[in-house]
C-alpha positions in Angstrom: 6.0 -18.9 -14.1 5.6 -20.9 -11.0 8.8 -22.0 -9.2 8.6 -25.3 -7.7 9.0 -25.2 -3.6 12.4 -26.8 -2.2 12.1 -30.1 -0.7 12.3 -29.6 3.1 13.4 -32.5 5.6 11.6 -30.8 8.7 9.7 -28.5 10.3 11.6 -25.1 10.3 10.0 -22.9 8.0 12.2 -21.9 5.1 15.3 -19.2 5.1 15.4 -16.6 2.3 17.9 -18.1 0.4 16.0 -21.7 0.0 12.8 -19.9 -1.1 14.1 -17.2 -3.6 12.4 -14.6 -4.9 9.3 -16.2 -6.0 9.3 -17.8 -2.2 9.2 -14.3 -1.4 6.8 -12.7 -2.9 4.1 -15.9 -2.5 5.3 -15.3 1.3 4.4 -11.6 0.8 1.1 -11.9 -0.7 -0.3 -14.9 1.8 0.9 -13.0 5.1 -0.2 -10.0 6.8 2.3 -7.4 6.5 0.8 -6.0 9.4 1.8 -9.4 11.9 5.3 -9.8 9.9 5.8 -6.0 10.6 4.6 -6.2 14.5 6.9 -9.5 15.1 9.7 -8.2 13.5 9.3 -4.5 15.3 9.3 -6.6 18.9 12.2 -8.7 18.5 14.5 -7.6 21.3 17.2 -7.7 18.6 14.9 -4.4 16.9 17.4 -1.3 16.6 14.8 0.8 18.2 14.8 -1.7 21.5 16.3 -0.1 24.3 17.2 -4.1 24.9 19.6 -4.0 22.0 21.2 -0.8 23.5 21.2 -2.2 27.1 22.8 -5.4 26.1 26.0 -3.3 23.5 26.6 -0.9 26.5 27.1 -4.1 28.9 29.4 -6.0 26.1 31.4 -2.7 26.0 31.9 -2.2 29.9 31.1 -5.1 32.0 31.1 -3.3 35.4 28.2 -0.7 34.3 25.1 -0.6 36.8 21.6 -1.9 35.4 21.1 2.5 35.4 24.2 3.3 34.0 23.8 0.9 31.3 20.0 2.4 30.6 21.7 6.0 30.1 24.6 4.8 28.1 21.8 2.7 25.8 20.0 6.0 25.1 23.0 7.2 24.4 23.4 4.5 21.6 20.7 4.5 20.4 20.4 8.6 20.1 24.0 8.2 18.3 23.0 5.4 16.2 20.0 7.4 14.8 22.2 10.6 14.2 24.9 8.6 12.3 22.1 7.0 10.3 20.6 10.4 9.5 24.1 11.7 8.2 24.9 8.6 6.1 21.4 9.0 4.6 21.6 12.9 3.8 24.6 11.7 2.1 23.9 9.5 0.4 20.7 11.8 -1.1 23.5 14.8 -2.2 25.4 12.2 -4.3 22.2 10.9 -5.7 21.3 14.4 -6.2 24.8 15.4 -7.5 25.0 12.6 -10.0 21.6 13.0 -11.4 22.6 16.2 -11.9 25.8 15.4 -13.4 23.9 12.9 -15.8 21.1 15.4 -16.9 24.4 18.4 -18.2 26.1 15.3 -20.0 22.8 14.3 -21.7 21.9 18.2 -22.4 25.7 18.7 -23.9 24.8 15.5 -25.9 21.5 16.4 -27.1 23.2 19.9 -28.0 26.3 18.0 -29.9 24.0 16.0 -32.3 21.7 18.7 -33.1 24.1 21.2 -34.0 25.9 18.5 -36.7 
């Protein structure tokens, strides 16, 4: 099925919501995910951009140095990644604890309806 493209005034290219999923995916298949991935990885906005990190220490203390505010950006950035790691082994023990719960109630099931 082919989606017709949104009508588009000028010359910004479209947001994500305009082009939908089919938008998407034609997007995906045309582009080089290795350019998309490079641009997006250099944006000064990137979480692993010391930028990012320099520019959060400065909005949470204003009288920082240009070298304190590198340290304290490090700093960020190492707790940022830590806190990510945690929320992420986390979130694979409930996965692992509800598959796990899922698998004993199909097994009792199974069990149920083969004794009757």
């Amino acid at each position: 099925m082919i989606m017709a493209r949104p009508e588009q005034n000028n010359e910004r290219p479209l947001t994500r919501s305009e082009c939908g999923a089919a938008g998407q995916l034609a997007r995906c298949l045309t582009e080089d995910l290795y350019k998309m991935t490079a641009a997006a990885t250099a944006s000064p906005n990137h979480v692993a951009s010391l930028d990012r990190w320099v520019k959060r220490a400065k909005e949470l203390n204003p009288h920082l140095t240009d070298e304190q505010a590198d340290r304290v950006a490090v700093r960020l950035r190492t707790d940022h990644y830590q806190r990510m790691g945690r929320l992420s082994a986390q979130a694979r023990k409930i996965t692992r604890e509800a598959e796990a719960e899922l698998a004993r109630v199909d097994g009792a099931g199974d069990t149920v309806t083969e004794g009757k």
